[in-house]
C-alpha positions in Angstrom: 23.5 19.8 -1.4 23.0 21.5 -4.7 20.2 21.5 -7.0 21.4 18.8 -9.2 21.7 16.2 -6.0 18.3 17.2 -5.3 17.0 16.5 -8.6 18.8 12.8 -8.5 17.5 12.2 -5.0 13.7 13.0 -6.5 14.5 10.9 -9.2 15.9 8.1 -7.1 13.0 8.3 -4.8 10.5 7.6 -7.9 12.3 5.3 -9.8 12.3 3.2 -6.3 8.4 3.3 -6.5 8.2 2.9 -10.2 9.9 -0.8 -9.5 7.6 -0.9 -6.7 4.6 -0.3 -8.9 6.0 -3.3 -11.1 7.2 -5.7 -7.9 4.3 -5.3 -5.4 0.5 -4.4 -6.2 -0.4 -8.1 -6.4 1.3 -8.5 -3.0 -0.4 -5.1 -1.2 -3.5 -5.9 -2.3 -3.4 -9.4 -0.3 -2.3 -7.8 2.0 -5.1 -5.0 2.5 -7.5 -7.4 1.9 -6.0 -9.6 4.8 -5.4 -6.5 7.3 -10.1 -6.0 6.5 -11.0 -9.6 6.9 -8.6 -9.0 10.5 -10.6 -5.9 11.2 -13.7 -7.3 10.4 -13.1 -10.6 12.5 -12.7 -8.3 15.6 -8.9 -8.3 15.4 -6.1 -5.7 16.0 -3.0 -4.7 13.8 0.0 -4.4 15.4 3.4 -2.5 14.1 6.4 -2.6 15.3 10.3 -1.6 14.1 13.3 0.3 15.2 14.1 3.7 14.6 12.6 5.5 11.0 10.9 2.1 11.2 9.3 3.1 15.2 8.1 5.9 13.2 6.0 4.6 10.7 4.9 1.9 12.9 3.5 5.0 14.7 2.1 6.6 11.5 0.5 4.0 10.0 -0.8 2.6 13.5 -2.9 6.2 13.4 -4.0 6.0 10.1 -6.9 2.9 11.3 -7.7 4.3 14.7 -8.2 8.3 13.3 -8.6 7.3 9.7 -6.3 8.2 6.6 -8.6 9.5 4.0 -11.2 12.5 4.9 -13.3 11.6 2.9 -13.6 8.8 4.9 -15.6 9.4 8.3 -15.7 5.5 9.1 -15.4 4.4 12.8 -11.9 4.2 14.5 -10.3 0.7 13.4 -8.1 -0.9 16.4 -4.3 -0.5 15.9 -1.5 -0.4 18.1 2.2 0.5 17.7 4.5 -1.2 20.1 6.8 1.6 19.9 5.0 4.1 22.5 4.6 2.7 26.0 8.7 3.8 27.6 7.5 2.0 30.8 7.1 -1.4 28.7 10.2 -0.9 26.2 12.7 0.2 29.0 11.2 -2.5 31.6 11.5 -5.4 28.7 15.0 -4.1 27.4 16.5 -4.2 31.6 14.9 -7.1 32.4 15.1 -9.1 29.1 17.7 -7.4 26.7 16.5 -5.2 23.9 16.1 -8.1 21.4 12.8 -8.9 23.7 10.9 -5.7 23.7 8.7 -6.3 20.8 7.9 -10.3 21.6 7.6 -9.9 25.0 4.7 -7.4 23.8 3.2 -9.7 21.2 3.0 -12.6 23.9 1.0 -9.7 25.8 -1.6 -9.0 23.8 -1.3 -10.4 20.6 -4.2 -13.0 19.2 -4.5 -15.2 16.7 -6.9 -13.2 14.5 -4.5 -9.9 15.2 -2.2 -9.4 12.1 1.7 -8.0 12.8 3.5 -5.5 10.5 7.4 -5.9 11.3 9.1 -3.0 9.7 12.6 -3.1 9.2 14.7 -1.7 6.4 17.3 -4.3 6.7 15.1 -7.1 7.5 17.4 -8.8 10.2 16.4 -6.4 13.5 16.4 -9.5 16.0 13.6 -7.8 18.2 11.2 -7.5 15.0 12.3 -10.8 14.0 11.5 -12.0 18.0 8.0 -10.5 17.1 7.7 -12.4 14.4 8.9 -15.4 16.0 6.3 -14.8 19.3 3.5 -14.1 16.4 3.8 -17.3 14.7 3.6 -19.2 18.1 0.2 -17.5 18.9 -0.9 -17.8 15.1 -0.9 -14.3 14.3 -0.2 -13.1 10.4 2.4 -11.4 9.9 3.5 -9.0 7.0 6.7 -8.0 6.7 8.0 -4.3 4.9 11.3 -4.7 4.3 14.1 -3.8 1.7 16.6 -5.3 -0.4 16.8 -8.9 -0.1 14.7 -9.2 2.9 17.2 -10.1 5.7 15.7 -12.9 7.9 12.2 -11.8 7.9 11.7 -12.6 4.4 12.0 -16.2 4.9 10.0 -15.9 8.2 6.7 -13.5 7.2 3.9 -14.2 5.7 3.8 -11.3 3.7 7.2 -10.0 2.6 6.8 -6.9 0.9 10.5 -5.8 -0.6 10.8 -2.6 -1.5 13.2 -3.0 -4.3 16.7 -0.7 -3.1 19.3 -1.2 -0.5 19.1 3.1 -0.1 17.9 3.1 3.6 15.4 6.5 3.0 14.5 5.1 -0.3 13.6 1.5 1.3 11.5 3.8 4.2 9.8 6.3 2.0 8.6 3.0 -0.1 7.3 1.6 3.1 5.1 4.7 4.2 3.9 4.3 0.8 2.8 1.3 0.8 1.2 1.6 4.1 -1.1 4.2 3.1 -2.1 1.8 0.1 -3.1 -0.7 2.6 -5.3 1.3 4.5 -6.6 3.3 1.5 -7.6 0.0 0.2 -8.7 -1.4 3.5 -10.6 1.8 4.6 -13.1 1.1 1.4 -14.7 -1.7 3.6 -15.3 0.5 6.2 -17.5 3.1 5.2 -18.6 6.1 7.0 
């Protein structure tokens, strides 16, 4: 890779979050403000995704129980990622089938004043749309980050937030963005 396709990735990267910055504030702020009436109400957020998308669930998942901002020393907020327990994810996928590992989590310990993030670049990853699916039965909101079109889990969250490219790391480094703008916004309810 030479300079010039690293100058056109840069540029790609913020012209994806300059269409952001005209698709989605209206949306992230519901959003945040949904994920601290959760919190406040005693409930949990809970991530899941595959992959880059396990990853950020993960991240973000960290960002309410250590905090994101420093200059934030608020108390730890309750977040889990389903991505992390092996035992659960390789029990669930042999006795199950992978599309079951997330809902068969959900069904667990999900409750109706928890709030789901189901992450998925594509939008159509049948376990985070099972999540979804399990979520809904319980009456848990559910936000979905997601790219392009939206895949299935545009139609089926309550939140769909589209980042606006069909580049996967584009569609993922506009998710990790957004996430942080949640919390940011969130954490101001939760002062130190």
């Amino acid at each position: 890779m030479g300079i010039d396709e690293i100058k056109k990735a840069l540029g790609d990267s913020a012209n994806v979050k300059l269409r952001m910055a005209e698709s989605l504030p209206e949306k992230i702020l519901q959003v945040s403000q949904k994920l601290s009436g959760v919190l406040k109400n005693g409930g949990k957020a809970i991530f899941c995704g595959n992959g880059g998308s396990a990853a950020d669930s993960q991240h973000l998942a960290t960002e309410l129980v250590v905090r994101l901002s420093s200059k934030n020393d608020r108390r730890a907020l309750p977040a889990i990622s389903l991505t992390t327990n092996s035992s659960i994810l390789t029990a669930c996928a042999n006795d199950y089938g992978f599309d079951q590992i997330f809902s068969r989590h959900v069904e667990a310990i999900g409750l109706k004043n928890d709030i789901l993030f189901a992450i998925s670049t594509s939008g159509n990853s049948q376990n985070v749309v099972n999540a979804v699916k399990a979520a809904k039965e319980i009456g848990i909101a559910t936000v979905g980050f997601l790219g392009g079109d939206g895949g299935q889990l545009a139609g089926l969250v309550d939140y769909p937030l589209l980042v606006p490219s069909r580049d996967t790391q584009r569609i993922q480094e506009g998710h990790i963005t957004i996430g942080h703008i949640i919390i940011e916004q969130a954490e101001k309810d939760f002062p130190a």
